[in-house]
N, C-alpha and C positions, 0 to 999 in steps of 0.2 A: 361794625360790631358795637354793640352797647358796651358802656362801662360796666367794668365788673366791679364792685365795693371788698377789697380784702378783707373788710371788718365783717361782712354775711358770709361769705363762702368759708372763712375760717370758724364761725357761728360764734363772733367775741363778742355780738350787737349788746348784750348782756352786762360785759364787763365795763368799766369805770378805763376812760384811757391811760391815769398812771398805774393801773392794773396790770398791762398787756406790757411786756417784757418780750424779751428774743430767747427763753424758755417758754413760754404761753404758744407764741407763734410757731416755736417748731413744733408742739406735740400738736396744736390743732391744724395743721402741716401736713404732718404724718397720720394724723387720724383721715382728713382729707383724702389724701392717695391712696390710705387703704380702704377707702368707700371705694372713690374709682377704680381700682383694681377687683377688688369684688363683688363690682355691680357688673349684673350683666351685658352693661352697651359698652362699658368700658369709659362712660362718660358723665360728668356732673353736672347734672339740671339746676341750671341757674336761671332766673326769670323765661322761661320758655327756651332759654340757647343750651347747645351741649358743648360743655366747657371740654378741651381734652388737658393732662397735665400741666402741660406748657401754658397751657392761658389762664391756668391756675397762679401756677409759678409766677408768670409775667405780674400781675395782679398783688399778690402776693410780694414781689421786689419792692413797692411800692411803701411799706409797711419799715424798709429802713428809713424812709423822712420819716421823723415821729410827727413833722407840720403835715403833713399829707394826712396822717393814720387822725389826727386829733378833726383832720377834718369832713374823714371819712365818718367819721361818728358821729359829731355836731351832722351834717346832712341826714344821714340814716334818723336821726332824732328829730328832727326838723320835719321829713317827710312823713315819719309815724305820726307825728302830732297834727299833723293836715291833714292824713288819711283819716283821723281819730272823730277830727273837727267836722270832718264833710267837705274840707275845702278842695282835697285833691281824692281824684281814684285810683 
């Protein structure tokens, strides 16, 4: 299974990391499971895989280290700026 990024599937890639609080994470949480629940496969398209709640969830647990979440961001920032450059696809 690929890594799943809790900072895209929650869609925080946006926010600044001392922005993202344990309010931020549960609504974009719950917003999360109410896609998957009323998407028709019952599943979240994440880079070509179909995430089910639980792998969401798992993912997602990750985001209490706030060293893990800060560095979930710094990468996601990291790879935008090399896709941006031409250096990676």
């Amino acid at each position: 299974m690929i890594y799943i990024n809790p900072i895209e599937i929650l869609e925080l890639k946006d926010k600044e990391v001392n922005e993202i609080d344990s309010s931020i994470i549960k609504k974009s949480k719950r917003r999360l499971f109410a896609d998957i629940d009323l998407s028709d496969s019952g599943f979240y398209e994440y880079n070509g895989q179909k995430l089910t709640k639980s792998d969401c969830e798992k993912a997602i647990d990750e985001l209490e280290d706030n060293e893990e979440m800060k560095t979930s961001v710094r990468n996601k920032k990291i790879k935008d700026l090399k896709i941006e450059k031409g250096i990676m696809n």
